[in-house]
N, C-alpha and C positions, 0 to 999 in steps of 0.2 A: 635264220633258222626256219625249216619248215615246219608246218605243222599238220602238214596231211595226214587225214586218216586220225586224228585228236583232237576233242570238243572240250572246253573249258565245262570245270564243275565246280558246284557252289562249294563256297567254304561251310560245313555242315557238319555237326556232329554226327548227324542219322548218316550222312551219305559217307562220309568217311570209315564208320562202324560196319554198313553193310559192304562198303568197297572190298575191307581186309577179310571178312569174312566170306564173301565171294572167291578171293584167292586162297580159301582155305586155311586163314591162321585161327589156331584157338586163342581161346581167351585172351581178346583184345576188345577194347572200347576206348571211344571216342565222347568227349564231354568238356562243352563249351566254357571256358573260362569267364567270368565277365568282369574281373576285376584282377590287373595285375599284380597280385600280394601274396606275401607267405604263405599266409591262413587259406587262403583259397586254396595255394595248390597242395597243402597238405591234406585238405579233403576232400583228395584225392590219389594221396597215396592207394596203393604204388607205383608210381609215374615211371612209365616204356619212356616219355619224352614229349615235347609241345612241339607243335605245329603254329607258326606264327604267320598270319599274312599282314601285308604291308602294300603301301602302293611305293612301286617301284619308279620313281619319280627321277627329277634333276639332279638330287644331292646325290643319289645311286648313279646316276650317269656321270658325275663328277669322278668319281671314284672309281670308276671300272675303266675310263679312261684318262685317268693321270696321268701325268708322266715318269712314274715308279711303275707304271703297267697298272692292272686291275686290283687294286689293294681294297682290302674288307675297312668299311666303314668304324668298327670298333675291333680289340684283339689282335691276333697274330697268325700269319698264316702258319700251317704243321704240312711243311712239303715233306716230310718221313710219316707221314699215314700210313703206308703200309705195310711197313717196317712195323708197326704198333699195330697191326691189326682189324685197322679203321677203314670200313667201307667207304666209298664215296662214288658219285656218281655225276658226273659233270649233265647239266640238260639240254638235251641237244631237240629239241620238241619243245615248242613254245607253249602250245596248251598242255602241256602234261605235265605241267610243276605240280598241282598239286599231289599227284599219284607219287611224284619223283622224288617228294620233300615224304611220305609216309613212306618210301620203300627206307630212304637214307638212314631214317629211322629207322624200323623194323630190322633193317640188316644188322644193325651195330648193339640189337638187344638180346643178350641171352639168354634171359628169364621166359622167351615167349619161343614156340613152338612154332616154325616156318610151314612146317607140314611139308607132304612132298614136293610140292612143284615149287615152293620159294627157297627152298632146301637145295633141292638140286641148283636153281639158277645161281644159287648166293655159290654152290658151288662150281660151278661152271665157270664164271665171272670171276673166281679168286685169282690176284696177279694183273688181273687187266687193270690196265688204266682210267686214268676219270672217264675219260672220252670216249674208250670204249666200253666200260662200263651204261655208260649214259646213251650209247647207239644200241648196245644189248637191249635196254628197258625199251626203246623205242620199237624194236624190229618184235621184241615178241607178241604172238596175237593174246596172247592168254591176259597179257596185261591191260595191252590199249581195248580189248573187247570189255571188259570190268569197266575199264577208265570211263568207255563212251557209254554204258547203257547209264547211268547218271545225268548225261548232259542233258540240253535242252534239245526238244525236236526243231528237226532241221529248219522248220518257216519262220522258230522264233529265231533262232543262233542265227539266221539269214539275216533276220530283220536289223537284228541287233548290230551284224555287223556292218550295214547299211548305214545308219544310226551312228554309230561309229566308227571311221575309218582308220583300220589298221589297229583298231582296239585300244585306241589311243584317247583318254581322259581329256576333257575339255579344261579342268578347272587345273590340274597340274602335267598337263603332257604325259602319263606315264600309265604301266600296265601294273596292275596286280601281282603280288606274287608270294607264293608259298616257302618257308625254309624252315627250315628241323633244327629244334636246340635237342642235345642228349649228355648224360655223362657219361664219360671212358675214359678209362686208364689215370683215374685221379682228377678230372678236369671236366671242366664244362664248356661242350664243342657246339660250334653252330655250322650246319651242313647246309650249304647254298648251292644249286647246282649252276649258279649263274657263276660262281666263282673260281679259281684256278685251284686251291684246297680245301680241305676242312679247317674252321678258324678255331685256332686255342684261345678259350677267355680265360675265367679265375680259376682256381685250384678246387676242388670239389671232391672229398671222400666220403659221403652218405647222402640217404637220400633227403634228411633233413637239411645239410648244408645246401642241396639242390636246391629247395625250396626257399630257402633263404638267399641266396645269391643271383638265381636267374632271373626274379624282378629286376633286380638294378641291374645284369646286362641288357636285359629289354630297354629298359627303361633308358641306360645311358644311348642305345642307339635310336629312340621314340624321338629322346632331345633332339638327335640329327634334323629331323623332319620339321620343326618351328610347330605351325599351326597347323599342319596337317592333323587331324584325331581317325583317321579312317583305317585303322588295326585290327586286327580279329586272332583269338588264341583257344586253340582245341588242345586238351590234355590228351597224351595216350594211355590208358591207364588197363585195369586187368576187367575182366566181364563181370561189372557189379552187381547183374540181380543172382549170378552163380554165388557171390561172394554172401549178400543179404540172404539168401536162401539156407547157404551153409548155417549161418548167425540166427538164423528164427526170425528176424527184422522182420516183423510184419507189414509194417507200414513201409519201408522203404522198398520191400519187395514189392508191392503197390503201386511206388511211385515209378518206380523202374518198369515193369510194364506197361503204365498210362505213356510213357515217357518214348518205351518202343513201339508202341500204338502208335504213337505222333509221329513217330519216324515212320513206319512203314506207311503210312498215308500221305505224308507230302513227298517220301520217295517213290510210289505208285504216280502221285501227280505232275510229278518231275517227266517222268516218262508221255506223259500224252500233251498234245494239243488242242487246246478248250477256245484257242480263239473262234474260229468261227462258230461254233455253238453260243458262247456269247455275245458277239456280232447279231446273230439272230433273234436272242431274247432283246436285247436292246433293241432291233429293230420295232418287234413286239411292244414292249411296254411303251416306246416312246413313239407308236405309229398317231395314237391319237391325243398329243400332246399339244401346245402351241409354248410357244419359245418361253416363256414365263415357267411353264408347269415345268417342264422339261430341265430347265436351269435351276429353282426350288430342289426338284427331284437331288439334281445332283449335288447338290447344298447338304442335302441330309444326307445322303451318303460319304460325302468325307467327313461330317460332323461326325457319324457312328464308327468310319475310319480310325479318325483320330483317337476316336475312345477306344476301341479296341488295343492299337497301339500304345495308348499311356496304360493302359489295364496288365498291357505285357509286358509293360518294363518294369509297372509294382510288382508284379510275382516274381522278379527277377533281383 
């Protein structure tokens, strides 16, 4: 697959939220899962759908080339999708999964308002195929110009790829990758564009059974992975500080703008290039150093590191 002209983006609540709102959709928000359970994802109802990333490892590569052909790790494929109304979008763009796995979403949800321009695409696109569904999302600029002002600037994504050849994981051979669970038509589907259809799992008629059931298909396909733990899970849910605002919720009104403060700041930092600037302070502070002070120095610095990082995982 190529991937010209599309830069890999973090898996991010902030960047996910301001992606869909960049394409013009109303009331959508993105918010990090950190535990995969009922109770979580009821608080957050009312769930558009999850976004799960995975590394896309051996056991994935086991199974896309079986000898039955590319068969889904757990579930059943639904080669009558569109017969039933069910978007899909095969990925034909390597760095684009994650945009590809929120359109899969978004397409297949009525509750949210596409605006005009995902409106017209979803209608344009109806009748096509996975594949060409999935070359649609790639050739339009509307989208991959969204997708790329997120990524990294080009000296880092360079560096990075230098660093790693072909994007490929040292510790399990494999890439990252984004897929869409949602419910429709009764069921709970997971939308992969790395795969030939949309997978039917369990039976699913509310959105409380949702919550109930789509842990343990996560979870039975987690088991696939052994010791891997490297998962990540963003809710798509409706625009919470509209919903606290409606509610009087003082305090959680509160917390929802400190919350998109924090996003619009490390999405602004997303956007630039700070190496050489600190390249240079470094140069500075450690011009009159000698190898002692210099290694001390940087002693305390991962000591206040680390504290930071355990301080973020209690608020968490």
């Amino acid at each position: 697959m190529s991937d010209s002209g599309w830069n890999t983006i973090d898996s991010d609540a902030g960047v996910f939220t301001e992606l869909v709102e960049k394409l013009n959709i109303k009331d959508v928000q993105f918010d990090d899962l950190y535990s995969i359970d009922s109770e979580s994802l009821r608080s957050s109802l009312p769930i558009r759908g999850v976004i799960f990333l995975f590394k896309y490892g051996k056991i994935d590569r086991e199974y896309a080339n079986s000898s039955q052909g590319n068969i889904p790790l757990t579930g059943s494929y639904e080669p009558d999708y569109q017969e039933k109304g069910i978007f899909f979008a095969n990925q034909t763009i390597q760095n684009a999964c994650a945009t590809q796995a929120v359109l899969n979403v978004l397409l297949n949800t009525t509750e949210v308002d596409l605006g005009d321009e995902l409106g017209n695409f979803k209608s344009f696109v109806t009748g096509f195929d996975s594949e060409l569904c999935g070359e649609t999302i790639s050739n339009s600029e509307l989208i991959r110009t969204v997708h790329n002002s997120f990524s990294a600037p080009p000296s880092i994504a360079d560096e990075d790829k230098k660093n790693r050849p072909n994007n490929v994981d040292e510790k399990n051979d494999g890439l990252f990758h984004f897929i869409g669970y949602v419910q429709i038509n009764g069921f709970i589907y997971e939308l992969d564009g790395m795969k030939r259809f949309p997978i039917k799992h369990v039976e699913c008629n509310s959105d409380d059974e949702f919550c109930e059931k789509l842990p343990q298909v996560i979870m039975e396909r987690i088991g696939k992975y052994g010791e891997e733990l490297r998962f990540s899970l963003l809710v798509m849910t409706n625009n919470k500080l509209k919903q606290y605002e409606a509610q009087g919720d003082y305090q959680m009104i509160n917390n929802e703008l400190l919350k998109r403060e924090t996003w619009k700041r490390e999405n602004e930092l997303r956007k630039h290039d700070y190496t050489k600037l600190i390249i240079q302070l470094l140069k500075g502070v450690g011009r009159d150093m000698d190898d002692t002070e210099w290694n001390a120095l940087l002693d305390e610095g991962r000591k206040k590191g680390q504290a930071k990082l355990l301080a973020s995982y209690k608020r968490h």
